[in-house]
C-alpha positions in Angstrom: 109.6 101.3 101.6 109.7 99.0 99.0 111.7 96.3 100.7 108.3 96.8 103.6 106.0 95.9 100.7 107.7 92.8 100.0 106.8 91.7 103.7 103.6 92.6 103.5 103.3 90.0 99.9 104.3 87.4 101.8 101.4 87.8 104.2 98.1 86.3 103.8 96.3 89.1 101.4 92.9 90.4 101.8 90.4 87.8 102.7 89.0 86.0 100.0 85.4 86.6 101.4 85.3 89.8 99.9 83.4 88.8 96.7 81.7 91.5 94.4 78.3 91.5 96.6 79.8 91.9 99.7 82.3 94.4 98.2 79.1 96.5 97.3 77.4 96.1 100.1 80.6 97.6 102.4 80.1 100.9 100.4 76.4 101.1 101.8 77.3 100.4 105.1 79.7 103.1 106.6 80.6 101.0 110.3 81.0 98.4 108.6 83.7 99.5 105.8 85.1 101.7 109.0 86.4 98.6 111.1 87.3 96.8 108.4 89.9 99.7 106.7 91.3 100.0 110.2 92.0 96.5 110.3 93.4 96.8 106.6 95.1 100.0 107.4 96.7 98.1 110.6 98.0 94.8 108.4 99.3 97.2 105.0 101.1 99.7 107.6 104.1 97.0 107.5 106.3 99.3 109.0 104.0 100.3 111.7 104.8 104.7 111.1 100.7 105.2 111.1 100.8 105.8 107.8 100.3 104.2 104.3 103.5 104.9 101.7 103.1 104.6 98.1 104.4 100.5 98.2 102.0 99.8 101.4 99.0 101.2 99.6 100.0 99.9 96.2 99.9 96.5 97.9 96.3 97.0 99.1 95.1 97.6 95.9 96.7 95.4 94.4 95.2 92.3 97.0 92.0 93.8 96.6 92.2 93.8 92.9 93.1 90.2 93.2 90.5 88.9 95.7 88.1 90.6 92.9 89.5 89.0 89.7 91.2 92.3 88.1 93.6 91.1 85.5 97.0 91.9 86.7 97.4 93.9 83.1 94.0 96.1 84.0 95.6 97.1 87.9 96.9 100.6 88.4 100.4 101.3 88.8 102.7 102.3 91.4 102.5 105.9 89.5 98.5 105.9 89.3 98.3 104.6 93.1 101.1 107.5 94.0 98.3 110.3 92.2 95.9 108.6 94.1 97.7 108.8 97.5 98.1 112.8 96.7 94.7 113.1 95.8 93.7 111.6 99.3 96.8 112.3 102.1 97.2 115.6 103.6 100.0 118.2 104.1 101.2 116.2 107.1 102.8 113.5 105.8 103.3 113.8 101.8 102.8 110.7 100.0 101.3 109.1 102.5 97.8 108.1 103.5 97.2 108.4 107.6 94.6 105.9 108.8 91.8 108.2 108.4 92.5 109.0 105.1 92.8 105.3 104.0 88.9 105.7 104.7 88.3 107.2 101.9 91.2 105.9 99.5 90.0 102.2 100.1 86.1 103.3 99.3 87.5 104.6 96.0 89.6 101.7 95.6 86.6 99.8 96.4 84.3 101.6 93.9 86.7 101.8 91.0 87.8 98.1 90.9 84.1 97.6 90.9 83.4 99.7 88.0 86.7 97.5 86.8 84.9 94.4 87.1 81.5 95.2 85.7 83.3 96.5 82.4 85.4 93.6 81.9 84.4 91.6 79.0 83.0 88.0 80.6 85.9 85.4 80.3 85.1 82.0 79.8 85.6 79.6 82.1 
């Protein structure tokens, strides 16, 4: 729910270790990016139903995004992350993500804020 994904804002986001060069190296490293969706999946599922809903995983990428200095005007939508959620969840729970399809929703995540970030025009500091 969205009132769920209000909770979950007010809880410390994504760790700010995840810099670009780790971020990369997760995708290359499959136990690695494993444990640490579970332990993603775990925090985001604010409601604790085993699954993602559109607000929970819209919150993910949305820290994620953050931690790797998206401009809030260049992060997706609920709408996008809700085509994104169909394009990964199952029949079992519609517009959902379980945990082990949050596997492969955060690697895309992962890889398209990447792809984000290396297109962004450099902004002075």
């Amino acid at each position: 729910s969205k009132a769920a994904a209000e909770e979950v804002k007010e809880q410390p986001s994504i760790e700010r270790s995840l810099t670009p060069s780790y971020a990369k190296s997760l995708l290359s490293a499959p136990n690695l990016m494993s444990s640490l969706c579970q332990s993603y999946f775990t925090k985001y599922d604010s409601n604790s139903d085993g699954v993602l809903d559109v607000y929970e995983a819209l919150a993910v990428v949305g820290d994620l995004q953050e931690c790797l200095e998206i401009p809030p005007a260049n992060r997706p939508n609920e709408q996008q992350v809700g085509i994104l959620i169909a394009r990964y969840g199952g029949q079992e729970h519609p517009n959902c993500l379980s945990a082990e399809q949050f596997k492969e929703f955060f690697k895309f995540a992962l890889q398209a804020t990447l792809a984000t970030r290396s297109n962004a025009p450099a902004v002075a500091a």
